[in-house]
Biopython code that builds the backbone (N, CA, C, O; Angstrom):
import numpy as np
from Bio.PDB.StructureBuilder import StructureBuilder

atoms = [
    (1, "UNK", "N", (66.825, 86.699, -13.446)),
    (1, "UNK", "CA", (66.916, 86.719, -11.997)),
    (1, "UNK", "C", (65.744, 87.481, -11.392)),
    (1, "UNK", "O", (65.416, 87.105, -10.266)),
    (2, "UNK", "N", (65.138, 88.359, -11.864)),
    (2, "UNK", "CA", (64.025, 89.582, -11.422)),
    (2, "UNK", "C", (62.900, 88.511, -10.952)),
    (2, "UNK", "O", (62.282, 88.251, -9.919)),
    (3, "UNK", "N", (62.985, 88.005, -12.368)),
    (3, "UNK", "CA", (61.386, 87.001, -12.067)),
    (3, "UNK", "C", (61.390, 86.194, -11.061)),
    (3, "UNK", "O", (60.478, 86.291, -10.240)),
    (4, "UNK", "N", (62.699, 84.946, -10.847)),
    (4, "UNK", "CA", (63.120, 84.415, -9.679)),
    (4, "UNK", "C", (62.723, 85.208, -8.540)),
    (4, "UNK", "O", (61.843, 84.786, -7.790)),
    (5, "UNK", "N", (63.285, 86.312, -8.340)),
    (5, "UNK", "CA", (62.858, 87.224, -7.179)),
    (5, "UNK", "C", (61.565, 87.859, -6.825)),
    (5, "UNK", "O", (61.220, 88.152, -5.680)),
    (6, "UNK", "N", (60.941, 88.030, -7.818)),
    (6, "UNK", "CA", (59.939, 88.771, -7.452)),
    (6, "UNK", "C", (59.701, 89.584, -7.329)),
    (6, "UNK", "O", (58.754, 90.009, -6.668)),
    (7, "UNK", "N", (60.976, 90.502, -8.309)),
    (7, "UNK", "CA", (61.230, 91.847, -8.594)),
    (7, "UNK", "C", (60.904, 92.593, -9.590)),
    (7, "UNK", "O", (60.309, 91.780, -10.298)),
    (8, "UNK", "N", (60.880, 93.536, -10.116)),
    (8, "UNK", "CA", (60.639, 94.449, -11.135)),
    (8, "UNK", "C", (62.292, 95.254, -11.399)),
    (8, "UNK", "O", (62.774, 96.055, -10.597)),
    (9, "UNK", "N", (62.998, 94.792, -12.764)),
    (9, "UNK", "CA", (64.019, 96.001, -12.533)),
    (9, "UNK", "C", (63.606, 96.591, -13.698)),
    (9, "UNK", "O", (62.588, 96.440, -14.374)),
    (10, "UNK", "N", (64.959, 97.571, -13.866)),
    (10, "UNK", "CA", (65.012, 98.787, -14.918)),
    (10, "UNK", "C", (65.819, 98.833, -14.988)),
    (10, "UNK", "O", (66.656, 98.926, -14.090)),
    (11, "UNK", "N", (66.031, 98.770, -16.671)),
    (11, "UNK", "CA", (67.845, 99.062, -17.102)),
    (11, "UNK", "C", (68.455, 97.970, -17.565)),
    (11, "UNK", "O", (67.834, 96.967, -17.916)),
    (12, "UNK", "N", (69.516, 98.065, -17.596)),
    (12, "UNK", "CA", (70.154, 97.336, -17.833)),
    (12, "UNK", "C", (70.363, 96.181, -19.270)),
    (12, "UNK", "O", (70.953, 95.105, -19.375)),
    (13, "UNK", "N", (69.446, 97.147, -20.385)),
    (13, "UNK", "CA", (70.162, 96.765, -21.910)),
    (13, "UNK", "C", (71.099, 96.477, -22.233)),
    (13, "UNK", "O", (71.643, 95.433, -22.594)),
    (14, "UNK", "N", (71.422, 97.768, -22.070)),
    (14, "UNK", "CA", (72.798, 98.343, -22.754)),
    (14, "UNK", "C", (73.446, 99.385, -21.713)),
    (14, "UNK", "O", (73.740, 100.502, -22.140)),
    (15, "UNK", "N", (73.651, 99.105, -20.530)),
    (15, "UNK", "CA", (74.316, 99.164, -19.460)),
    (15, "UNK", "C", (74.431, 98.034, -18.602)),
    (15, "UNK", "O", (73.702, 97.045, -18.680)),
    (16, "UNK", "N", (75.604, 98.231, -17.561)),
    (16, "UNK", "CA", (76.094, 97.415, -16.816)),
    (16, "UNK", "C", (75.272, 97.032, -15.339)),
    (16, "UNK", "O", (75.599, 96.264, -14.434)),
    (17, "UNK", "N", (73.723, 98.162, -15.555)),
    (17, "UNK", "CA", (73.466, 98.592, -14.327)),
    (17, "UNK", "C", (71.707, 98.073, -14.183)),
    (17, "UNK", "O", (71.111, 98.278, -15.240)),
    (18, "UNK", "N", (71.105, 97.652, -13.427)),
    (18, "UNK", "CA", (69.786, 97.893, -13.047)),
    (18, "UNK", "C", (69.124, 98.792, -11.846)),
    (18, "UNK", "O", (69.806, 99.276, -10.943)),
    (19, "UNK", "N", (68.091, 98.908, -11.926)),
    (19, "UNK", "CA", (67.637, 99.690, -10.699)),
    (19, "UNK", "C", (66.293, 98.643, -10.587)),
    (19, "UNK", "O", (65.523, 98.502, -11.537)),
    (20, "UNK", "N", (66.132, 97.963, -9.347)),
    (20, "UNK", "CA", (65.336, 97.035, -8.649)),
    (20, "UNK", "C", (64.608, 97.678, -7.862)),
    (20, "UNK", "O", (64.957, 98.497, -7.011)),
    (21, "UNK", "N", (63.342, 97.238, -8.191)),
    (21, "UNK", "CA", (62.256, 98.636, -7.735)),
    (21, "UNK", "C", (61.542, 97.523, -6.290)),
    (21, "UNK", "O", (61.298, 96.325, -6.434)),
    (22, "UNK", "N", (61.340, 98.277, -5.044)),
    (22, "UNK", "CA", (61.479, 97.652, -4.441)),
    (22, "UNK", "C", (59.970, 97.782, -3.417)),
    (22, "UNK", "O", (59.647, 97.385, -2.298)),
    (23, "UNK", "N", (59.403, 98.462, -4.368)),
    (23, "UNK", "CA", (57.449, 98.583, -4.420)),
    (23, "UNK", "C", (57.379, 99.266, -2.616)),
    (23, "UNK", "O", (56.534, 98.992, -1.765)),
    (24, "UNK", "N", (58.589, 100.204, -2.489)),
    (24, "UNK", "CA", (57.850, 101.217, -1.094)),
    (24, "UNK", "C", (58.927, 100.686, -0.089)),
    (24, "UNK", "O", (59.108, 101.282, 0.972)),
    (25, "UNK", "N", (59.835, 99.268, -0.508)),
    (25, "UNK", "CA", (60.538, 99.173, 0.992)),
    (25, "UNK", "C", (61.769, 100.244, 0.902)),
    (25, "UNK", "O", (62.065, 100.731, -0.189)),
    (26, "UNK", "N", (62.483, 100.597, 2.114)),
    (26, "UNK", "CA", (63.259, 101.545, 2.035)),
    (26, "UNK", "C", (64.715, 100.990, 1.504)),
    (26, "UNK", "O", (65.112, 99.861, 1.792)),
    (27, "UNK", "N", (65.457, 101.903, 0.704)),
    (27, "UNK", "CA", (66.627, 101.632, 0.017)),
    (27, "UNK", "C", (67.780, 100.983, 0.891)),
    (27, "UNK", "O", (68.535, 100.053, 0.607)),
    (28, "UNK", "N", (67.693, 101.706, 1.971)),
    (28, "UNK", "CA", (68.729, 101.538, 2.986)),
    (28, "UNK", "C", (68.768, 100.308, 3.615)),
    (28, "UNK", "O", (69.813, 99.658, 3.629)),
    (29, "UNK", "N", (67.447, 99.795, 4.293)),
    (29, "UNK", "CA", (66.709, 98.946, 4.888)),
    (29, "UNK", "C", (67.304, 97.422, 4.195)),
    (29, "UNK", "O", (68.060, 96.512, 4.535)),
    (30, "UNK", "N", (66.351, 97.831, 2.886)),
    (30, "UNK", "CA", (67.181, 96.277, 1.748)),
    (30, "UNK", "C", (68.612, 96.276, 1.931)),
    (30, "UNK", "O", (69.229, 95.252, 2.224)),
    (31, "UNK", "N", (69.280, 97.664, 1.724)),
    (31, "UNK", "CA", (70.839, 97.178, 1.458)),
    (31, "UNK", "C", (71.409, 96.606, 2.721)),
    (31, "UNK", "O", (72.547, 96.143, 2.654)),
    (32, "UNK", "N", (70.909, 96.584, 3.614)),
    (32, "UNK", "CA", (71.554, 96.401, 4.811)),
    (32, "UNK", "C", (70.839, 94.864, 5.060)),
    (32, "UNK", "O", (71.658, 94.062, 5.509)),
    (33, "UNK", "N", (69.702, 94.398, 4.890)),
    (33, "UNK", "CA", (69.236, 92.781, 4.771)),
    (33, "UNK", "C", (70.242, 92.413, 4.079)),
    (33, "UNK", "O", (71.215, 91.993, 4.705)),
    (34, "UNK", "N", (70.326, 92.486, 1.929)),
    (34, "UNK", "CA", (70.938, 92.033, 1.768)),
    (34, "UNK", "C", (72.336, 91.541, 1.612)),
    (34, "UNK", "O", (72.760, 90.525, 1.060)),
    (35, "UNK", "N", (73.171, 92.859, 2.456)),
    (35, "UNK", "CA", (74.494, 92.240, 2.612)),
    (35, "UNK", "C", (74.678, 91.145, 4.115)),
    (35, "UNK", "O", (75.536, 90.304, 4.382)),
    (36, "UNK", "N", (73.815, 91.481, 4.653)),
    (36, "UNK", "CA", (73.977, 90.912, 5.892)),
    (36, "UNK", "C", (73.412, 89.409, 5.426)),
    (36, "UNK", "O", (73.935, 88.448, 5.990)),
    (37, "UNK", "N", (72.489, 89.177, 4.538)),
    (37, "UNK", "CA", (71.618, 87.609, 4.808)),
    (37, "UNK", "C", (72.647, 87.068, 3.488)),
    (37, "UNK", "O", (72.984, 85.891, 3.621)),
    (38, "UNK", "N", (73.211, 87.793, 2.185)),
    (38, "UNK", "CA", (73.320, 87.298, 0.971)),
    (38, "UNK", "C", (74.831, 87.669, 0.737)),
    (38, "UNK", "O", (75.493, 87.183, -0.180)),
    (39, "UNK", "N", (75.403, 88.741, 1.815)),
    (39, "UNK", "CA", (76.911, 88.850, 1.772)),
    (39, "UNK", "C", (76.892, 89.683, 0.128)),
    (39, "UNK", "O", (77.878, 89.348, -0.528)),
    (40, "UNK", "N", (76.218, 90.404, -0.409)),
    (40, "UNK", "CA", (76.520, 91.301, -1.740)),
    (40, "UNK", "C", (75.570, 92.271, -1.399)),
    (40, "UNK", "O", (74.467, 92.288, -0.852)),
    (41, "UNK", "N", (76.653, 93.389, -2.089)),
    (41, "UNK", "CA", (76.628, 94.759, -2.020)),
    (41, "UNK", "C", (76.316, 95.529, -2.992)),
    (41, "UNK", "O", (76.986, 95.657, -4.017)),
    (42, "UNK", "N", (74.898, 96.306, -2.647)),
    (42, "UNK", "CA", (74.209, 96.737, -3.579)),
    (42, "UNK", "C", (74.202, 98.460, -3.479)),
    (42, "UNK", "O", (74.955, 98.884, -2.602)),
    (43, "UNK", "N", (73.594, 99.312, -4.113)),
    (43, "UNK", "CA", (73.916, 100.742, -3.932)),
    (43, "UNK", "C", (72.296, 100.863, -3.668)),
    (43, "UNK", "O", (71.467, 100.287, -4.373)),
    (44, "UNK", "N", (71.894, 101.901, -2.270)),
    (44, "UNK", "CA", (70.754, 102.068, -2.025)),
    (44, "UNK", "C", (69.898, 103.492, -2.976)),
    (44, "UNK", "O", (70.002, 104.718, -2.987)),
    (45, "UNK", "N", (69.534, 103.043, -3.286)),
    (45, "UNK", "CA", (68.738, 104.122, -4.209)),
    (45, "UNK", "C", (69.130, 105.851, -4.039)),
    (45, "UNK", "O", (69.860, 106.699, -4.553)),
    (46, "UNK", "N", (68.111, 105.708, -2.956)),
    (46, "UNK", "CA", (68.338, 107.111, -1.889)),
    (46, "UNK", "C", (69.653, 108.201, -1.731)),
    (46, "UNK", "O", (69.726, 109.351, -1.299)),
    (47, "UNK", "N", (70.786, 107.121, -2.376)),
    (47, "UNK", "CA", (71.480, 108.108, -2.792)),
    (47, "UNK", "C", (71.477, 108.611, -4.014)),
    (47, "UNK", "O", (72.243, 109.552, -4.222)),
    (48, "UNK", "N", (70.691, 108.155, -5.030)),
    (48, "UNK", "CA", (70.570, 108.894, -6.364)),
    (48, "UNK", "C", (69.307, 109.925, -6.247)),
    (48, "UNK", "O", (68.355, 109.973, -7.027)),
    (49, "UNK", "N", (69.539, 110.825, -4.971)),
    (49, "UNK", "CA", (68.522, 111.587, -4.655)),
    (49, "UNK", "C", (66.752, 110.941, -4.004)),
    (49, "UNK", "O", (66.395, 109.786, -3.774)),
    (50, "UNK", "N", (66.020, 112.196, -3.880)),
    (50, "UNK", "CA", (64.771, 111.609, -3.902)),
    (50, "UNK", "C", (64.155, 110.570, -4.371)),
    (50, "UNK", "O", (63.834, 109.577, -3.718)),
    (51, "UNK", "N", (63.916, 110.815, -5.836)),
    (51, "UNK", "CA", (63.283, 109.631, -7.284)),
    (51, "UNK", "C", (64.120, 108.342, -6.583)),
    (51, "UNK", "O", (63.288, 107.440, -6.489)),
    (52, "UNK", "N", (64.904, 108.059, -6.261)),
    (52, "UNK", "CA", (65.966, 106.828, -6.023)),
    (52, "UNK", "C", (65.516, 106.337, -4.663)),
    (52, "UNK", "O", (66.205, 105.408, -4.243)),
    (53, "UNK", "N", (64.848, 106.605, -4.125)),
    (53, "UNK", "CA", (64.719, 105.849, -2.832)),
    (53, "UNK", "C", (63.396, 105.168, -3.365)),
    (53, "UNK", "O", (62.582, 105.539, -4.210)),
    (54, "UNK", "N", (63.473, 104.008, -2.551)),
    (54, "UNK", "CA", (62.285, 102.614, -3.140)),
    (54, "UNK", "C", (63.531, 101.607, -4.143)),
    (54, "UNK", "O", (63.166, 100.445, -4.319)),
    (55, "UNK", "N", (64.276, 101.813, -4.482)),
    (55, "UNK", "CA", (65.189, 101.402, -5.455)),
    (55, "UNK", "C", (66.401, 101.038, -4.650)),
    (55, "UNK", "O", (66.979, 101.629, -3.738)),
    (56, "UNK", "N", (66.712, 99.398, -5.510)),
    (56, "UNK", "CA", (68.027, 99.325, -5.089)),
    (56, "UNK", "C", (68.743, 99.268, -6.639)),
    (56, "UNK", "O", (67.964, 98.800, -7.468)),
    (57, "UNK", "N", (70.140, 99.673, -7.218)),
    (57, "UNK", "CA", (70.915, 99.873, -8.093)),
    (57, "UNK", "C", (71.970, 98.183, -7.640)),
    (57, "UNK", "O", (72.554, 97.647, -6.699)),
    (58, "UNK", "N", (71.614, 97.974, -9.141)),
    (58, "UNK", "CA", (72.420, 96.438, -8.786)),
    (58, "UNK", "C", (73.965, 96.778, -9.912)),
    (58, "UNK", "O", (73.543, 97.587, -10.738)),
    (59, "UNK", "N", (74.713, 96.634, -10.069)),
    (59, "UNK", "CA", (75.727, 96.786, -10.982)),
    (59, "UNK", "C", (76.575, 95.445, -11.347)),
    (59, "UNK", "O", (77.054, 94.550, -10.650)),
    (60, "UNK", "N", (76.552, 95.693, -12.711)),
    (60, "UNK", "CA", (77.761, 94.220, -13.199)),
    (60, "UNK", "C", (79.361, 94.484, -13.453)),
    (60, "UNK", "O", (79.945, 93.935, -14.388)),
    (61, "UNK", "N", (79.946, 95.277, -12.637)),
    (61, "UNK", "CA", (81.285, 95.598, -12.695)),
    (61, "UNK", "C", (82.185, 94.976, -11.742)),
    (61, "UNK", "O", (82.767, 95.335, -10.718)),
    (62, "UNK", "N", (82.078, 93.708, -12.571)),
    (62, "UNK", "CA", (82.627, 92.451, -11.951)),
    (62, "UNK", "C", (82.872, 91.688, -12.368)),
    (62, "UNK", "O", (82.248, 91.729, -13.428)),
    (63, "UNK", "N", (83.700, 90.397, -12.342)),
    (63, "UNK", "CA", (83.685, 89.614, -13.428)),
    (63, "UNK", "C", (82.837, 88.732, -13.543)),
    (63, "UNK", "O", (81.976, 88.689, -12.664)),
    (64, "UNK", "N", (82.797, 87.971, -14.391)),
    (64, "UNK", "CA", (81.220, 86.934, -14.976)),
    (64, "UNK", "C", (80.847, 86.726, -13.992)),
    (64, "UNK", "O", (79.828, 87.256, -13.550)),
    (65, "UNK", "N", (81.603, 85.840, -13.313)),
    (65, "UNK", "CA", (81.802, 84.420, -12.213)),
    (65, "UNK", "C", (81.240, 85.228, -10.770)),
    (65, "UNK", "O", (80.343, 85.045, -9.947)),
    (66, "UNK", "N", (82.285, 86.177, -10.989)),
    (66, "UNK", "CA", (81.343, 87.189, -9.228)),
    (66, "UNK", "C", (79.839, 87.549, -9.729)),
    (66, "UNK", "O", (78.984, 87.301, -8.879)),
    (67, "UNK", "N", (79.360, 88.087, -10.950)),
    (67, "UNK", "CA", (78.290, 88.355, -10.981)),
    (67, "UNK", "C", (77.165, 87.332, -11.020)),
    (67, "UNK", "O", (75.997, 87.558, -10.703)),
    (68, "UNK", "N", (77.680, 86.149, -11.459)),
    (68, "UNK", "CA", (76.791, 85.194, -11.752)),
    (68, "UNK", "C", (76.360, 84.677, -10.004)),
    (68, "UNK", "O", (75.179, 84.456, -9.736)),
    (69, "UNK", "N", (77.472, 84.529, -8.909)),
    (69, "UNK", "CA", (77.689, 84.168, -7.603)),
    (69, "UNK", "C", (76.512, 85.196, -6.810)),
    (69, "UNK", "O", (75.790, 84.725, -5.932)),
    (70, "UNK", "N", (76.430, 86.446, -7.175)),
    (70, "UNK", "CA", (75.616, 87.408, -6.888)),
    (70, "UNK", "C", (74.251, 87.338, -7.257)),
    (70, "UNK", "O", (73.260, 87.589, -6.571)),
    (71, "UNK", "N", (74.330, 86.978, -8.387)),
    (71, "UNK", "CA", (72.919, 86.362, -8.898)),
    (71, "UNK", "C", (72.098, 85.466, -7.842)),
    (71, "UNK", "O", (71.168, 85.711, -7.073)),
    (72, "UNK", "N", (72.938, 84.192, -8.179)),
    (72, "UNK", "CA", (72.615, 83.540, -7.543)),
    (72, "UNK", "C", (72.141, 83.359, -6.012)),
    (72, "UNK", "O", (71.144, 82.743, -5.635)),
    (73, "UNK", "N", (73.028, 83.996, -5.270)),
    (73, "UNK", "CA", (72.706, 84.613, -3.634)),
    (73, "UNK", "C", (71.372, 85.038, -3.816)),
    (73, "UNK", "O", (70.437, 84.378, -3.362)),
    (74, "UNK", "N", (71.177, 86.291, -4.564)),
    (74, "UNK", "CA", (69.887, 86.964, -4.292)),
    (74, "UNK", "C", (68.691, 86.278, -4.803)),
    (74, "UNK", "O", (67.526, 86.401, -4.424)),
    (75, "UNK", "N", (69.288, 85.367, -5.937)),
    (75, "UNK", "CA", (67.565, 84.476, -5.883)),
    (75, "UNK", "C", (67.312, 83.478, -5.046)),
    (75, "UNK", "O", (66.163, 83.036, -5.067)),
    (76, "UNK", "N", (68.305, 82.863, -4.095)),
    (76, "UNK", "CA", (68.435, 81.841, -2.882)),
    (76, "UNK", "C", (67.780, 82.718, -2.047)),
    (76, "UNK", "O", (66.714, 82.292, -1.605)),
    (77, "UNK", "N", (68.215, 84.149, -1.604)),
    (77, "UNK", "CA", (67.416, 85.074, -0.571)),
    (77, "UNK", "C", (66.040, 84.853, -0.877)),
    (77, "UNK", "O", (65.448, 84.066, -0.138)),
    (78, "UNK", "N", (65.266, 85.504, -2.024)),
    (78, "UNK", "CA", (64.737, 86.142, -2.403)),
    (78, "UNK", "C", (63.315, 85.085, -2.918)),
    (78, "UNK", "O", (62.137, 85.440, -2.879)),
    (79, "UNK", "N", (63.777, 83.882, -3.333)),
    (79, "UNK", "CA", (62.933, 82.762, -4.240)),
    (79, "UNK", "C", (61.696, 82.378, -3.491)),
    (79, "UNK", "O", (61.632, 81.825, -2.393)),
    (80, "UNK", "N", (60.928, 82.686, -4.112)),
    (80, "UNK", "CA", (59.477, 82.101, -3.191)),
    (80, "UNK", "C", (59.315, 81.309, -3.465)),
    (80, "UNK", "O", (58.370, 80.675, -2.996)),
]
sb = StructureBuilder()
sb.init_structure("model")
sb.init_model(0)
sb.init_chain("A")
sb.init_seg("    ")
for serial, (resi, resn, name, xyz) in enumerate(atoms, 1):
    if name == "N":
        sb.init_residue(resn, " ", resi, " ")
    sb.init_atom(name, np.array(xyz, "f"), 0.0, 1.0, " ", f" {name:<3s}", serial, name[0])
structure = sb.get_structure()
């Protein structure tokens, strides 16, 4: 999905979690586009302190089908 987007993440081996690096736009800023344009809810960086802002935290604690639906949204947003 990263590449689709045009993103860079981190993480997410061997966790449930990525952090989507978002090259300077603000954490808050994205989370609030993408629930509003893509309807999914992401955690804005900025709350994992300082280091965390520029970052959005994507999480898979969901089931397949919602995550895959989420996927999908954000590379429909996102797809150049």
């Amino acid at each position: 999905m990263s590449q689709d987007c045009g993103f860079e993440v981190h993480g997410g081996d061997n966790a449930p979690y990525v952090f989507m690096d978002l090259k300077g736009a603000s954490s808050w800023d994205m989370f609030s586009k993408i629930l509003s344009e893509a309807q999914v809810v992401t955690i804005p960086g900025a709350g994992f302190g300082p280091g965390g802002e520029g970052f959005l935290r994507l999480s898979a604690f969901a089931s397949r089908e919602n995550c895959e639906e989420a996927a999908a949204r954000l590379v429909k947003m996102f797809k150049k």
